[in-house]
FIROMAR-930012 format. One record per atom (N, C-alpha, C): x, y, z; residue in one letter. Coordinates in steps of 0.1 Angstrom, whole numbers, plus 5000, padded with zeros to 4 digits. Last residue first. Layout:
% FIROMAR-930012
XYZA...
% end
This chain:
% FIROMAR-930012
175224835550X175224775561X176424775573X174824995526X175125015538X175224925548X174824805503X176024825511X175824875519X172424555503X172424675510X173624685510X170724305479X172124395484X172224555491X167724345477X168324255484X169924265487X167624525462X166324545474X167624435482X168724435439X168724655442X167924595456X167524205429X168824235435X169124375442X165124305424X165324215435X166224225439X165524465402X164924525415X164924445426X166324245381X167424395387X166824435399X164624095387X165524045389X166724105394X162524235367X161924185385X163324155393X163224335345X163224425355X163224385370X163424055333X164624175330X164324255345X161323975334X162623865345X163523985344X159724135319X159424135333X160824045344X160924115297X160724235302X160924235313X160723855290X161823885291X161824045298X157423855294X158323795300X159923835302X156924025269X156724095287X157423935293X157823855248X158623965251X158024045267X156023625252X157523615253X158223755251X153523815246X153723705256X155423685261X154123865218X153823955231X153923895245X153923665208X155723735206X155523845219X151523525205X152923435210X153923575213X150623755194X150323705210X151023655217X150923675169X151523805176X151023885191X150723435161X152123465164X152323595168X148323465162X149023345172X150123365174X147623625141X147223665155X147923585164X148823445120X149423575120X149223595137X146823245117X148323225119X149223385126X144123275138X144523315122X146023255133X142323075160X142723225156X143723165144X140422905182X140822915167X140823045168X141122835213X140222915205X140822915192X143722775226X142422705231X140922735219X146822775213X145422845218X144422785219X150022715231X148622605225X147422735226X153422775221X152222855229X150822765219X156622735233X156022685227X154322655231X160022845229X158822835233X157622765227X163022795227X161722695226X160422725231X164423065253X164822935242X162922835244X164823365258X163723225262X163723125249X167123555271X166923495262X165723365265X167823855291X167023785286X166723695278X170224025307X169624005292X168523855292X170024285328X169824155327X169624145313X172224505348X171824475331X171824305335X172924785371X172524615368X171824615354X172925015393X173824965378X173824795374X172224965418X171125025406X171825025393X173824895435X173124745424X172224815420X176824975440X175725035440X174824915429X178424765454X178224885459X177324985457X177724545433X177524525447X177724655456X176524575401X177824615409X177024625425X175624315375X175224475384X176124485395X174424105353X175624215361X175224325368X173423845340X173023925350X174324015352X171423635320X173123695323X172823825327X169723355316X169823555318X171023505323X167123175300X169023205301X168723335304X165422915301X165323075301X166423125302X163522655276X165022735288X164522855284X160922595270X162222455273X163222515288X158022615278X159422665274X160622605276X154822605272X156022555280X157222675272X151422705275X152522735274X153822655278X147922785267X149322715277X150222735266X145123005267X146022945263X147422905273X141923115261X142823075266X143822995265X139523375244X140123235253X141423235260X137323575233X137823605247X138523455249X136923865212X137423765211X137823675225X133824095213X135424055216X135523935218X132824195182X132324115190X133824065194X134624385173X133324475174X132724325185X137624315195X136824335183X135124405185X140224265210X139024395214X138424455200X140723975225X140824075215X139824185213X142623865252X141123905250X141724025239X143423575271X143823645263X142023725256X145023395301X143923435290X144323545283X147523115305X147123255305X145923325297X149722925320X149022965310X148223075312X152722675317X151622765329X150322835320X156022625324X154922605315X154122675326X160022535320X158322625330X157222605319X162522415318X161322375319X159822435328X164922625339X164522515331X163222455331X166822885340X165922825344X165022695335X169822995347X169722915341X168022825348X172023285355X170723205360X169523175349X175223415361X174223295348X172923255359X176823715367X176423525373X175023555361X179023905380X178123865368X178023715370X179424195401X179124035400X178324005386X181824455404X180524385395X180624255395X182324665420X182624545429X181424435418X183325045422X183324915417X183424785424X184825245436X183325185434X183025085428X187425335422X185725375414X184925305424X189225185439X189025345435X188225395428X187924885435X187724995447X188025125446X187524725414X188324845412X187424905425X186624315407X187124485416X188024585413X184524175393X185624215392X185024355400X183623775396X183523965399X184724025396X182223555376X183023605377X183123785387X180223355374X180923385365X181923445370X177823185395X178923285399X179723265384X174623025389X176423035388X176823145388X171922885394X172323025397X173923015398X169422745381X170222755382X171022845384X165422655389X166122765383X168222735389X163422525392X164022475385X165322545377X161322665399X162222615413X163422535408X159922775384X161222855390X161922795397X157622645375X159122585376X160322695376X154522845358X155122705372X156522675361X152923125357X154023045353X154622915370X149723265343X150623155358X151623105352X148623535338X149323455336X149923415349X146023745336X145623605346X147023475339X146223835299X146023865317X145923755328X146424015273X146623885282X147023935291X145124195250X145324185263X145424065264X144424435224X144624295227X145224295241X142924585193X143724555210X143224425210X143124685162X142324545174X143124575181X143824825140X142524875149X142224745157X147024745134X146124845140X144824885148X147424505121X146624585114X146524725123X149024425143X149624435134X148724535124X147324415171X147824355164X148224445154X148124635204X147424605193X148324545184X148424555236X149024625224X148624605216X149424425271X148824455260X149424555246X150224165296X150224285292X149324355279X150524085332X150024065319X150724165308X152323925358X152324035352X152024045334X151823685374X152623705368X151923875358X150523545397X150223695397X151423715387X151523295406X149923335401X149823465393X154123145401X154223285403X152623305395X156122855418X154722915408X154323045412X158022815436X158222725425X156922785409X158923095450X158123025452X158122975438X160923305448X160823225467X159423135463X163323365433X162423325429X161723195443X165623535443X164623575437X163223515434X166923515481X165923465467X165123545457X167523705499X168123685489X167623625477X166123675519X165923765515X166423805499X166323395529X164923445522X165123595513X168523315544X168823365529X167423395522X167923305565X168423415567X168723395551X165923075564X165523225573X166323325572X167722855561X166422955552X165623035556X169622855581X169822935572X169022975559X167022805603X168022905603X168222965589X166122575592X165022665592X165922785592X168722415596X168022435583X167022555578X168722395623X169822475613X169422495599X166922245634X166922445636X167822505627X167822005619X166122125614X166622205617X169621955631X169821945618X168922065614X169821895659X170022065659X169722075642X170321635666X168821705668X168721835664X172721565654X171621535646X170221635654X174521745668X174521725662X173121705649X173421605694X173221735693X172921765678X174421345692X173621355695X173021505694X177421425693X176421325679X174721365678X177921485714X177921565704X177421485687X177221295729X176221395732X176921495722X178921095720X177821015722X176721155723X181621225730X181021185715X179821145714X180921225755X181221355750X180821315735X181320965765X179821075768X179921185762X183820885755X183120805755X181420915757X185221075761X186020995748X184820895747X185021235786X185721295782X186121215763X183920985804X183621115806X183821225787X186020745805X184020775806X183620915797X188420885806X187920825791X187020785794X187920965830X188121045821X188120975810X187620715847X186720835847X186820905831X190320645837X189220575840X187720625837X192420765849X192020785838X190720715830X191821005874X191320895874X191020865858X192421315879X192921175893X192221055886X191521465858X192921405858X193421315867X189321555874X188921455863X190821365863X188921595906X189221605894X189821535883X187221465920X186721615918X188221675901X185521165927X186421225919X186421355919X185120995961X184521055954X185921145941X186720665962X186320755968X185720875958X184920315966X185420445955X185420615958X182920225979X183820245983X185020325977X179620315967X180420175972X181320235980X178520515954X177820505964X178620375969X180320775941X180320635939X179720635953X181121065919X180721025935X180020885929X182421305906X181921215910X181721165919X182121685892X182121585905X181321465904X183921905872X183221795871X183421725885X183822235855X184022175867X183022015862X183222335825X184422405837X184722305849X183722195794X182622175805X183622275815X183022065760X183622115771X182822155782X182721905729X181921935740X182821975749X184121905700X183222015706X182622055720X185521705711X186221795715X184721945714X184921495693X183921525706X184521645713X183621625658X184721595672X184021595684X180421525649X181321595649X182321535663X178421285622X179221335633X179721435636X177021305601X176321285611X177121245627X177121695586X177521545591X176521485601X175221785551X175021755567X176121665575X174721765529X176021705535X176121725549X171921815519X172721675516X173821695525X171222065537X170321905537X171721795533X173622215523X173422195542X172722055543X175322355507X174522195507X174422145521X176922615527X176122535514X175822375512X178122535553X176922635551X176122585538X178822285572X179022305561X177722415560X179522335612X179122275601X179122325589X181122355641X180922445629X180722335618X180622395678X180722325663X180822405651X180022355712X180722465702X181022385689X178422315741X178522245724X178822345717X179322335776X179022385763X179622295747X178722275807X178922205799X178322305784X178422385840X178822455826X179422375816X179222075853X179422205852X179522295842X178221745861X178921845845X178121995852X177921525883X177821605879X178821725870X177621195880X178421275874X178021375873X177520885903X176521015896X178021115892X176620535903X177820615903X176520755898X176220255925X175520345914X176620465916X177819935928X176920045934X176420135919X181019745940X179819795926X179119875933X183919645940X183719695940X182219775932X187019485948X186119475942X185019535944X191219445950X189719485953X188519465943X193219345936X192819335954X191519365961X193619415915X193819265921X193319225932X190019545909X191419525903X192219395911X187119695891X187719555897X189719585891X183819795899X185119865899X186219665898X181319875878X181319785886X183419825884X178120145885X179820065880X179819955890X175220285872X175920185875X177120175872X174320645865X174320475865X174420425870X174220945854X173620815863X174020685859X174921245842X175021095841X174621025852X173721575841X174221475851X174121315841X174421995841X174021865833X174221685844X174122275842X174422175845X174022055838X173922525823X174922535834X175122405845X174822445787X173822385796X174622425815X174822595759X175122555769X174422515784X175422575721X174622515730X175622535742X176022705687X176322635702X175322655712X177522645655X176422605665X176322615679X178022795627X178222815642X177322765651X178122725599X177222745606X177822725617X180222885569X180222805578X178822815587X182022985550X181122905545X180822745558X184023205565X184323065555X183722935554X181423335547X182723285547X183523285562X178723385556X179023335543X180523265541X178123185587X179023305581X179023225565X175523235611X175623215599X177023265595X174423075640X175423215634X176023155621X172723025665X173022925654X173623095649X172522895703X172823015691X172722935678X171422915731X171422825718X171122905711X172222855768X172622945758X172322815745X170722685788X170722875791X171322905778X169022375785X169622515783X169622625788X167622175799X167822285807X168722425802X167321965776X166322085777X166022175788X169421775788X169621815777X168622025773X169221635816X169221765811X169621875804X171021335813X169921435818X170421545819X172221005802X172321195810X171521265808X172820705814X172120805808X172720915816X173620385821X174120485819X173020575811X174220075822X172620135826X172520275826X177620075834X176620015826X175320095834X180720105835X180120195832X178820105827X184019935850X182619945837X181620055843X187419965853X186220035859X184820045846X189819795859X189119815851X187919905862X193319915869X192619855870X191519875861X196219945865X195719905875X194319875880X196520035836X197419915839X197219855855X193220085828X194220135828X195120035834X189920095809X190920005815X192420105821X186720045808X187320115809X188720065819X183419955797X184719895801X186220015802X180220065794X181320085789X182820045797X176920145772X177920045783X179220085781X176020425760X176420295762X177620225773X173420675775X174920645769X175320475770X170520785765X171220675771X172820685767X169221095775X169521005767X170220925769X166221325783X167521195789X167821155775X164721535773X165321565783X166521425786X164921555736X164121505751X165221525759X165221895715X165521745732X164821715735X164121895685X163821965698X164521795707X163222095657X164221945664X164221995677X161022205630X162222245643X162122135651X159222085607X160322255613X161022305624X160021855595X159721905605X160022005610X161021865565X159321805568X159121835584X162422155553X162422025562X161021975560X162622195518X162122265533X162322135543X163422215493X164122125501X163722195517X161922395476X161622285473X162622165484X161322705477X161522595486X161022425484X162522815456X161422805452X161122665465X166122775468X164922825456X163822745452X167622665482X166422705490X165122755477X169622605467X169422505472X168022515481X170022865452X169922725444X169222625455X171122985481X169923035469X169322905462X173222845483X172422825494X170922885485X174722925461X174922785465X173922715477X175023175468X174323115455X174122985457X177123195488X175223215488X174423185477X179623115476X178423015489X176923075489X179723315462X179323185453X178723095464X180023565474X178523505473X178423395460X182423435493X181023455500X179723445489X184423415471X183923265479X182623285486X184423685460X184323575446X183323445461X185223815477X183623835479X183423705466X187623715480X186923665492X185523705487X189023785457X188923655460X187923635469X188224065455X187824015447X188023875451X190224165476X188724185479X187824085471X192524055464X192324015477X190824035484X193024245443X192724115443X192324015458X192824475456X191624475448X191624315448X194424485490X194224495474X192824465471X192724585524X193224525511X193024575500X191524785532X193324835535X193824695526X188924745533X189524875523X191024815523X186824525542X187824475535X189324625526X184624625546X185624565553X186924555553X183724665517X184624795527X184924755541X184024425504X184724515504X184924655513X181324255526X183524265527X184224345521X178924345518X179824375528X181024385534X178524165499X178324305497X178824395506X178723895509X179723955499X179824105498X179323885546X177923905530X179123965527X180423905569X180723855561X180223825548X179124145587X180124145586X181024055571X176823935592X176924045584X178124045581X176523615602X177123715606X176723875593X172723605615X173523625600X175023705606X171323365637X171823525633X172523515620X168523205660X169623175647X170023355638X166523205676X167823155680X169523175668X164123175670X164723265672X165623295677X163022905666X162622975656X163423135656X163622815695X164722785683X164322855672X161322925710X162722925710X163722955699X158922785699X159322935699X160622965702X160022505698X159822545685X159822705688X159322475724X160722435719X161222515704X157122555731X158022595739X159122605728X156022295721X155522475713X156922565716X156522135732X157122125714X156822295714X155722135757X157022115750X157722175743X152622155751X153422285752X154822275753X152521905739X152022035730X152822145735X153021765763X153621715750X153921845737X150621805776X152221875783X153421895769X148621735762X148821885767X150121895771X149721465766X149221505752X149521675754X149021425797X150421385785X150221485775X146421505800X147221605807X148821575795X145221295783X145321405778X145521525787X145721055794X146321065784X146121215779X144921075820X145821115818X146521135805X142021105812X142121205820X144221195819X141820825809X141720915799X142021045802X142220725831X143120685819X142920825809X139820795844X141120845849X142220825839X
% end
C-alpha cells in the first residue's frame, strides 16, 4: 500500500512540474515595437539625434544580453520555477492607538490557480514585464484580538479578489542582478473579505480596520511579491534566452562543422585540403556597441560594434595530394580574434566585417617542410577570417528584419 502511494505522489509530482513547465515555456513575448531595428521608423517624426540615442540604448542592451547568453554558458540549471500551491506568511503583531490584533500560523493558498502569466520583453527601457493573476486567492490562520476592554481569539480567513503581480525587472545582466526583492506595491487585488470565527465582526473593507490593512496590504503583499519574484527567476531567464536566440551569432561555445578549405602549395602541382575543422571558445566572445549613426533621409541607421573573441583552439586534418597522399593532423590555438563590424539596420546587406587573428599558433602531427607548414598555417587562418567575415554579415542580414 506504501508503495502504491509513493508512486501515485511521484506521478502527481511529474504531471505538476510537466503542467508547469508546458505553461511557462510559453508564456513569455518580445515587445517588438522596441528592437533597435525597429525604432527608427517608429520613431520617423523624430530627429536623427533622437533616433540615434534610443536605438544607441536598445541594441547596446541586446548586446549586453547576447554576451551574456553567448555560447550558452549561463543557462539555468533548472529550466523553469514553478508554485507550490501554500506558502507561510509570518507571524504578526499589529498595532493601532486602540488596539493590537496578531496574526499567527498564517499561510496563503493558491498560488497555482493562475488565469494570467506573461513575461514581455522590452529592449528599452531595458526592462522584463512580469505579471501574474490569480481570480482568487486565501490566507488562513489564527488571531488573537486585545484591547482595554476586550479579548478575543479564533481562526481568521481572507478572501483576495482578483489579486495581480505587476513588476519590472533588469533586462541585461539578468542571472547576476536579478533582485531578490520588489515593492510590495506590485501586488494589487479588486475586492477583499474577512471574517473571524470569535467575535470580531466580519471586514469588507480593508480601510475599516488599520490593523487588517497593514496584515494584508505591508505585511502578505511583500512576503508574496518576494516570493514570486524569486520563483519566476528561471521563467525569466529561459524567456529572455528564448527571445534573444535569434540574435546570437555564436549559439554554441564549439563549432564541429567549421568550414574547410583548399588550394595548392606554392610549387603548383600539390593540392591540398583541410577538412574536419573544430574550433572551441566562442563562448569567449565580447560584443561592444561603438557607435550608430543616423541619416533617416538616406536610409541610413549604421551600427558599428567590436567583437572581441578570446582564446579558441581546436584542430583539423589535412591532406596533400601527392603521387603517395600525404594524410595528418593538426591543433591550433589563437590568442585573439578582433572584428569590426558595420552594417546598416535598415538594410543589413550593406555590412563590412574585417577580420584580424592575432597569435596563431599551428602544431602538425606529421613531419612537413618549413615552407608546407607555413602554407597550410596561412590557409587555415585566411578561410577563417573568410568564414567570420561572411558567417557574421549573413547572421546579422537574417537576424535584423526591418520589416517588422
Amino acid at each position: 500500500m506504501q508503495r502504491v502511494y509513493c508512486m501515485v505522489f511521484v506521478l502527481i509530482m511529474c504531471i505538476s512540474f510537466a503542467f508547469a513547465a508546458d505553461n511557462l515555456s510559453k508564456n513569455w513575448s518580445s515587445d517588438d515595437d522596441t528592437l533597435p531595428e525597429v525604432l527608427p521608423k517608429k520613431m520617423r517624426d523624430k530627429s536623427d539625434d533622437e533616433i540615434q540615442k534610443a536605438v544607441f540604448q536598445a541594441y547596446e542592451n541586446q548586446l549586453k544580453v547576447i554576451s551574456e547568453y553567448n555560447g550558452h554558458m549561463l543557462d539555468p540549471e533548472s529550466p523553469y520555477g514553478f508554485f507550490k500551491d501554500e506558502m507561510p506568511i509570518s507571524n504578526a503583531r499589529t498595532s493601532n492607538p486602540q488596539s493590537d490584533l496578531i496574526f499567527y500560523n498564517n499561510a496563503i493558498r493558491g498560488f497555482i490557480g493562475h488565469n494570467k502569466n506573461s513575461i514581455i520583453i522590452k529592449w528599452v527601457p531595458n526592462q522584463v514585464v512580469t505579471e501574474l493573476g490569480w481570480k482568487e486567492m486565501s490566507v488562513r490562520g489564527r488571531y488573537t484580538f486585545i484591547n482595554s476592554t476586550y479579548f478575543d481569539q479564533g481562526k481568521y480567513h481572507v478572501q483576495l479578489q482578483d489579486l495581480k503581480y505587476l513588476a519590472s525587472t533588469t533586462l541585461s545582466e539578468n542571472t547576476e542582478s536579478y533582485p531578490s526583492t520588489v515593492p510590495k506595491s506590485s501586488i494589487s487585488y479588486k475586492s477583499v473579505k474577512v471574517s473571524f470565527t470569535g467575535g470580531l465582526p466580519e471586514v469588507l473593507k480593508i480601510s475599516d480596520s488599520s490593523n487588517v490593512k497593514h496584515f494584508i496590504e505591508d505585511i502578505v503583499f511583500q512576503q508574496v511579491a518576494d516570493r514570486v519574484v524569486r520563483d519566476t527567476h528561471n521563467n525569466i531567464t529561459v524567456a529572455i534566452r528564448q527571445v534573444i536566440k535569434p540574435y546570437i551569432i555564436f549559439k554554441n561555445d564549439t563549432d564541429p562543422n567549421f568550414p574547410g578549405t583548399n588550394g595548392k602549395l606554392p610549387s603548383g602541382s600539390v593540392g591540398y585540403t583541410i577538412s574536419n575543422t573544430v574550433i572551441s571558445g566562442f563562448a569567449n566572445a565580447e560584443h561592444k556597441l561603438k557607435k550608430i549613426t543616423t541619416k533617416m533621409a538616406t536610409n541610413i541607421v549604421t551600427a558599428d560594434l567590436r567583437i572581441t573573441i578570446h582564446s579558441l583552439d581546436g584542430k583539423f586534418d589535412f591532406k596533400l595530394e601527392e603521387s603517395k597522399p600525404t594524410i595528418g593532423k593538426a591543433t591550433f590555438a589563437v590568442s585573439r580574434i578582433d572584428v569590426n563590424v558595420s552594417f546598416n539596420m535598415l538594410k543589413p546587406v550593406e555590412c563590412k566585417a574585417e577580420v584580424v587573428v592575432n597569435q596563431p599558433n599551428v602544431k602538425y602531427g606529421t613531419k612537413l617542410s618549413a615552407d608546407i607548414e607555413k602554407t597550410l598555417t596561412n590557409a587555415f587562418i585566411d578561410n577563417v577570417k573568410i568564414q567570420l567575415n561572411t558567417n557574421i554579415c549573413k547572421a546579422l542580414g537574417q537576424m535584423i528584419k526591418p520589416g517588422k
